[in-house]
C-alpha positions as CSV (number, residue, x, y, z in Angstrom):
1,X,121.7,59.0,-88.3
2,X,119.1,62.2,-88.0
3,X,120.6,65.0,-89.1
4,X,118.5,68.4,-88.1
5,X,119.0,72.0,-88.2
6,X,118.3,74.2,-85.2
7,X,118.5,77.7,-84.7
8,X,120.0,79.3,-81.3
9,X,117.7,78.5,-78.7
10,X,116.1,75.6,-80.2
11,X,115.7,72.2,-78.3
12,X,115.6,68.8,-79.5
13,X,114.1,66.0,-77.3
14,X,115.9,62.5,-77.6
15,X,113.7,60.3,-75.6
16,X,111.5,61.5,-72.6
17,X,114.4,62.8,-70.9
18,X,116.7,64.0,-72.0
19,X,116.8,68.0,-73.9
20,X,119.5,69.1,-76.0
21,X,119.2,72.7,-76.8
22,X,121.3,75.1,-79.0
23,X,122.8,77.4,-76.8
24,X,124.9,79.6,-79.1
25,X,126.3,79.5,-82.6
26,X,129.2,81.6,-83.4
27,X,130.6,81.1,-87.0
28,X,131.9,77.5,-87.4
29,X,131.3,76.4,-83.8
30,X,127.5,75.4,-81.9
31,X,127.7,75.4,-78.0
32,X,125.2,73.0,-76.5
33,X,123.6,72.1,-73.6
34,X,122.3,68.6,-72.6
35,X,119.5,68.2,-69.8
36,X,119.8,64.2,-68.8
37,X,119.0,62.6,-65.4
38,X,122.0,61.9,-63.6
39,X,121.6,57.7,-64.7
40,X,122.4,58.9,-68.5
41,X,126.2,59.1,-69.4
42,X,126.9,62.0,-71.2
43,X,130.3,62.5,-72.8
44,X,132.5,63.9,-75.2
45,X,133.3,61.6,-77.9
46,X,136.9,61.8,-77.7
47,X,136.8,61.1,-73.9
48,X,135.3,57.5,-74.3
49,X,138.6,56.8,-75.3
50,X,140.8,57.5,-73.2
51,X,141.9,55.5,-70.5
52,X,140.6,57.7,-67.6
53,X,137.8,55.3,-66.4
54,X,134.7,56.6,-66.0
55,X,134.0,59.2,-63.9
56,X,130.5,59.6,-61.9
57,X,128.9,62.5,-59.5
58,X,129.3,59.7,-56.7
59,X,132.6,59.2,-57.3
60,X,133.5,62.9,-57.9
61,X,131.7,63.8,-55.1
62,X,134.1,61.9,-52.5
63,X,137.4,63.7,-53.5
64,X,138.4,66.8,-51.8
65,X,137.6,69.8,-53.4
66,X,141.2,71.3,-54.0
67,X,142.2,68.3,-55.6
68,X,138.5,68.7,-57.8
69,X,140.0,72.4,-58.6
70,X,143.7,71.0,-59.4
71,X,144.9,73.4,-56.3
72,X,146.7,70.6,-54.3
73,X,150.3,71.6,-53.7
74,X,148.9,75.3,-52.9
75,X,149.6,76.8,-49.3
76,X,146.1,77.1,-47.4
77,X,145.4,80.6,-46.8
């Protein structure tokens, strides 16, 4: 494992594409950001596993958006 230090606003380059840059560090917590074409998985850890399958743009992209924006159930206005 690499283990760097980066300040706010610092990027590090894992590959040729893909960025991940230090958005903000308040106390004990770092928010990133990762730039990766859409063919890289990106993923929170703890989300690989769970049993919700994975979960692509594609895929996303075919579902209506109130169910997207958990407001099914919801009278249409």
């Amino acid at each position: 494992m690499l283990v760097l230090s980066r300040k706010q606003n610092e990027r590090i380059r894992v590959g040729d594409s893909v960025v991940v840059t230090v958005v903000r560090v308040s106390g004990d917590k770092v928010r990133i950001g990762i730039e990766a074409p859409p063919h890289v998985r990106v993923l929170r850890d703890e989300l690989e596993q769970e049993l919700l399958g994975e979960v692509t743009l594609e895929a996303a992209s075919e579902l209506p958006i109130a169910r997207l924006l958990g407001l099914t159930g919801m009278a249409r206005r």
